[in-house]
N, C-alpha and C positions, 0 to 999 in steps of 0.2 A: 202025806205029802201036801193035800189041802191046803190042810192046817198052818201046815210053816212057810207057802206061801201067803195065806192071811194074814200071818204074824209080820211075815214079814214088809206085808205091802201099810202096816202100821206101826213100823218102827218110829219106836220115841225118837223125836229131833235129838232129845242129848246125847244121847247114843250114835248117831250120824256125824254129829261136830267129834266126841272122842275119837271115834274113824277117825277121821279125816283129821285132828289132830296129828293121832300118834304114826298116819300116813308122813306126816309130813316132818316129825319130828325125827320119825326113822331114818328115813331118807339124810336128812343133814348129818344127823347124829353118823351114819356109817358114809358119809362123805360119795353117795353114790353119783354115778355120769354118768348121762347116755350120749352116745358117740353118734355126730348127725354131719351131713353134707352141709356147710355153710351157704347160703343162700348165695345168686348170682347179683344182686346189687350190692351184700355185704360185701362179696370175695372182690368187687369192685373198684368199692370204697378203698380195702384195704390196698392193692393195687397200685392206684392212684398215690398214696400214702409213699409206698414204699418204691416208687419210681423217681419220688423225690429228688435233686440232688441233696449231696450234705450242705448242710448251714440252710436250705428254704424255711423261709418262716409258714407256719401254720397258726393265725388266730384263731379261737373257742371262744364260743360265747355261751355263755351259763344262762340257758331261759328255763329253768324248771326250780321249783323249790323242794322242800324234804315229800310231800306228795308225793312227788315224782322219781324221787332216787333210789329205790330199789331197781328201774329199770334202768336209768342213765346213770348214773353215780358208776357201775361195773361197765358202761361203755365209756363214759370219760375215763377211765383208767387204765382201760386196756388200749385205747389209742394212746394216751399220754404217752404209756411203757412203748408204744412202736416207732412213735416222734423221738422219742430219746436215744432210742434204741440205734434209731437209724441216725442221730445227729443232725435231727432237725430244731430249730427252733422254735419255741412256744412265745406266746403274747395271747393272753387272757383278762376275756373284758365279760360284761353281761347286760342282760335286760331286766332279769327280774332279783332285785334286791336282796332278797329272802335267801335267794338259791347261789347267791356268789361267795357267800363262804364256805359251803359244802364243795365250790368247785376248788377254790382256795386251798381247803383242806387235802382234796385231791391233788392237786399240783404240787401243793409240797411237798407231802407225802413219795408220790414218783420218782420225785425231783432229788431227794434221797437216798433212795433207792436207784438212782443211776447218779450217783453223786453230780448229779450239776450245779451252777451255779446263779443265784440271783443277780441279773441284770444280766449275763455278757450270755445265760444258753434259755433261759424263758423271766419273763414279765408279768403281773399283774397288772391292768389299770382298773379294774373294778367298774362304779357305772355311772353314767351320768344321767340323767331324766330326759325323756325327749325322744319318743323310739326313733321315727322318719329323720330327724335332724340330726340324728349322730350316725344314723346309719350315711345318707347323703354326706355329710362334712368328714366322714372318715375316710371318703374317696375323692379329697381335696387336699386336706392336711391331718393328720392325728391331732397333730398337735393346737389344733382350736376347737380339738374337742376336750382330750387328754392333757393340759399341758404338764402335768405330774403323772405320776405311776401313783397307785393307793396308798404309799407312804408321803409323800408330797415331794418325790424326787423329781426334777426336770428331767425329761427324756432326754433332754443331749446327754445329761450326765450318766446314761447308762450306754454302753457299749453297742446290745444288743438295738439299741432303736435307736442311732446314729444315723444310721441307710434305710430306716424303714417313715415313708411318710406318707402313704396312702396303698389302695389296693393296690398299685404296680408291685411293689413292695411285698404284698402277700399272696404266698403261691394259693395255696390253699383255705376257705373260713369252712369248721367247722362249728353248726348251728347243731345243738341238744336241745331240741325243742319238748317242751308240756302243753304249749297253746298256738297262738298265733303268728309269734315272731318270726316263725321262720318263713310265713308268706313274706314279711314285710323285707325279709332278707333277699329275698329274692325279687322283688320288686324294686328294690332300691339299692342293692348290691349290686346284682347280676344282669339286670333288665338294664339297668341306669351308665354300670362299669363295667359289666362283663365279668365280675370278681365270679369264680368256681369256686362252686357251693358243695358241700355234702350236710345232710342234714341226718340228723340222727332221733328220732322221735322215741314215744310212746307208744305202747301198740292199740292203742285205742285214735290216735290222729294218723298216722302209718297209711291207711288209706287212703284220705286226702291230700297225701305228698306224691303219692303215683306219676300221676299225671305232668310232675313240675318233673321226673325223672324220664320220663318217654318223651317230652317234649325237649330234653337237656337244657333245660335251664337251672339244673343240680346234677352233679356230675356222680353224686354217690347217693345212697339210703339205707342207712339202718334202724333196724324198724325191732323198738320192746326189746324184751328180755331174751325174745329166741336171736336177734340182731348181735345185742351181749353177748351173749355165747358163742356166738359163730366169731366175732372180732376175737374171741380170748383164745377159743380153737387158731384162728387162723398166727397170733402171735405169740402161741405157745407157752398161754399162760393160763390156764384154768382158775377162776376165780368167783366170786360169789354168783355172776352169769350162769355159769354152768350149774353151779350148784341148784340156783336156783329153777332151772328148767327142767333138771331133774326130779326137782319137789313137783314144780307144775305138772309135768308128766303124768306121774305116780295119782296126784289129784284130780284131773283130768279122767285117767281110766277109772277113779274109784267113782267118781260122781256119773259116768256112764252106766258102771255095772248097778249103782243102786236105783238109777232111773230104771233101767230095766227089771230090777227087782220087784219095785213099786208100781211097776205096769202091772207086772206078773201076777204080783195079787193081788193088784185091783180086780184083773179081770175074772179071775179065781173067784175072788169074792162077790161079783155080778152074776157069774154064772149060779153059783149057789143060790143065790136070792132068785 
């Protein structure tokens, strides 16, 4: 018995990464869930969402790039599906340049998939440079910020953004943050207009938005991959979120059991000496 905890408290790294591979490759491969209480800011957000009436516009802003879209890319999509779902309207802008065609990509893809249409049931305007200054001018006029949509269409000429000319205008901004931005949304959104916020992060910034949601100056928070999940649980749509927190899961308990492994025979192997 020693023995194979000495061994084991010296397993080869390659062997650790195989684990932990074919843990994870498992997992996908047989399409495994685990079934979890959605958190009380997620079930929140969603809430909010779905108290909507029909026709509220809901703008997104795209602030994460390919980095970042394992975690937000399944929560952009899984709100998209509840906005459509419910007959709300879409208008999609960003901040980080990188990251607005993966939202793009998201948007049409939905938009598809609940057959709606360009211009009269969601928008793209894509970005303009200038975080504070479009954040501020979009709660005056859009359109001295936006005077085209990202094909170079005049917004009067689209149906959908006829009645839409500043925050009064939009029920709801949902911010998908990787960095900063979403302070600045809240600082010159909400602070400045009162516009309601829900922000949807990373689970590594998730903790720094706390405080902006107990103070309510963002009305929602979903926070990483377990956020995803719980948004796709609550709209009835199971999709790479879940999948993926059931990898995490599975990885999570293996990399516990092999710490303890490696305790185990270090200490095995101290006693001996």
């Amino acid at each position: 018995m020693r023995e194979f905890l000495e061994k084991a408290g010296n397993i080869d790294r390659r062997i650790i990464y195989l684990i932990i591979f074919l843990a994870v490759a498992t997992t996908i491969l047989v399409k495994a869930r685990f079934k979890s209480s959605p958190l009380p800011e997620v079930q929140r957000s969603y809430k909010i969402i779905n108290d909507l009436p029909s026709g509220s516009v809901v703008m997104f802003s795209i602030d994460y790039d390919a980095s970042s879209m394992p975690e937000l890319d399944p929560m952009l999509r899984a709100m998209l599906r509840h906005c459509f779902k419910k007959n709300l309207k879409v208008i999609m802008l960003g901040h980080w340049p990188l990251g607005l065609p993966l939202g793009q990509l998201a948007l049409d893809d939905i938009a598809r998939e609940y057959h709606k249409k360009y211009g009269t049931d969601y928008v793209f305007l894509g970005y303009r440079p200038g975080l504070q200054a479009v954040m501020l001018n979009l709660g005056k006029e859009i359109r001295s910020v936006f005077a085209t949509d990202y094909k170079g269409t005049p917004l009067d000429s689209l149906p959908l953004m006829r009645n839409v000319h500043n925050y009064n205008d939009i029920a709801i901004l949902v911010g998908l943050e990787a960095g900063s931005v979403g302070d600045a949304w809240v600082q010159f959104a909400n602070a400045r207009f009162n516009q309601k916020i829900i922000l949807g992060s990373t689970a590594v910034i998730t903790p720094d938005l706390y405080p902006y949601l107990q103070a309510g100056q963002i009305v929602g928070l979903i926070g990483g991959l377990r956020g995803a999940s719980d948004y796709e649980t609550l709209v009835e749509h199971p999709a790479m979120a879940s999948l993926g927190m059931a990898s995490q899961t599975v990885v999570h308990v293996l990399i516990i059991l092999l710490i303890l492994l490696g305790n185990i025979g270090y200490f095995a192997t101290r006693r001996k000496k």
